[in-house]
C-alpha positions, 0 to 999 in steps of 0.5 A: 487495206486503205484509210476508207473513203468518204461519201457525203449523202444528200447533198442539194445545193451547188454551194455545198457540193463544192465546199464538200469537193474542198474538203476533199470528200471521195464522193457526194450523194444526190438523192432522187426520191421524192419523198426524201427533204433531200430529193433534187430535181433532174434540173437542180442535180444539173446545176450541181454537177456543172459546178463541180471541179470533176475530181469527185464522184457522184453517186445518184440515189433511188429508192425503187425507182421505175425503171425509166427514170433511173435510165432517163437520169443515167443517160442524160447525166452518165458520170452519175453512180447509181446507188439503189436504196430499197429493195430492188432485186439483182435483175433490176440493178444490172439492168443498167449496165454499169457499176452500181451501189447497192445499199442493205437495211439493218434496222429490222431483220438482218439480209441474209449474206446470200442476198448481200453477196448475189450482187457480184456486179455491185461496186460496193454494198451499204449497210444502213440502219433503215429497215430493209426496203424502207427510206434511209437518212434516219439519223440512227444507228444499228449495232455493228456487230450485226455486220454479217462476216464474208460480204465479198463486195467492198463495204460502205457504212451509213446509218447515223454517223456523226464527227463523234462517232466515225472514228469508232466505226474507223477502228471497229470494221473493215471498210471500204467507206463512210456515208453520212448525210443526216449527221452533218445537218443542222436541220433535216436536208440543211447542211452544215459546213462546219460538221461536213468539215469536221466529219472529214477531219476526224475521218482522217485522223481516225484513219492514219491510227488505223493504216 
């Protein structure tokens, strides 16, 4: 195995993405959703993306999206991963035709591993600590022990993690990556340079104990 990745969610400002892309974050997140005090614009996500230096990932967010502005988004921005965030069934996600995130909510009742594994085609799977089908970025936490064993895609973990407690979710599960957005603000949808830096920090340093 290798020291996990790291996602930072959320992100909506140009200056913040690229002070992300200085830490040397995997990926950061732009949330589509406009209900979320993250959402961006298709202009602003431009904006984003043309200030970026290239050696990060994108990973765009939809929360049952209609499926014509997910395709619009894709085509006119196709470095973007899609991450979708509610309940959207298989069909829906492969519709696409390319690599995608599918997220899983452990706030209420648990998905069957069934669900979680009938997305083979999935890049990787995100447990959350939302409620399956509802809005994530809550800033809580769910039990990990809940963390159904035999998910046969890569696992992402989100759902309230901070720079205090990453480390443990480091040494406690098997993970492909971290995904943090609310743990790294100083105000909802505002974030902070010097959390993000520390989130990273402590990421790493958990990381070479463990591999």
């Amino acid at each position: 195995m290798t020291a996990p990745r790291i996602k930072i969610c959320g992100i909506s400002t140009p200056e913040d993405a690229c002070f992300a892309e200085s830490l040397g974050v995997d990926a950061i997140g732009l949330v589509f959703h406009e209900k979320s005090p993250r959402n961006v614009s298709v202009e602003q996500a431009g904006e984003i993306l043309a200030a970026l230096g290239g050696f990060v990932s994108v990973v765009a967010l939809f929360h049952n999206a209609q499926a014509g502005k997910v395709a619009d988004i894709l085509a006119l921005y196709p470095q973007l991963i899609p991450q979708f965030h509610g309940d959207e069934s298989v069909a829906y996600c492969e519709q696409f035709a390319r690599p995608y995130l599918k997220a899983f909510g452990m706030g209420g009742d648990a998905p069957q591993l069934s669900q979680i594994n009938a997305h083979r085609r999935a890049s990787a799977v995100l447990l959350d600590a939302n409620a399956h089908g509802q809005e994530g970025g809550t800033g809580d936490v769910f039990d990990w022990s809940r963390v159904p064993q035999g998910i046969e895609r890569p696992l992402i973990l989100a759902g309230g993690l901070t720079p205090d407690n990453v480390a443990a979710a480091v040494r406690a599960l098997p993970l492909y990556a971290v995904d943090v957005s609310s743990g790294v603000e100083s105000a909802r949808g505002v974030k902070d340079h010097g959390l993000m830096k520390k989130f990273v920090e402590n990421t790493r340093g958990a990381s070479r104990e463990v591999f």
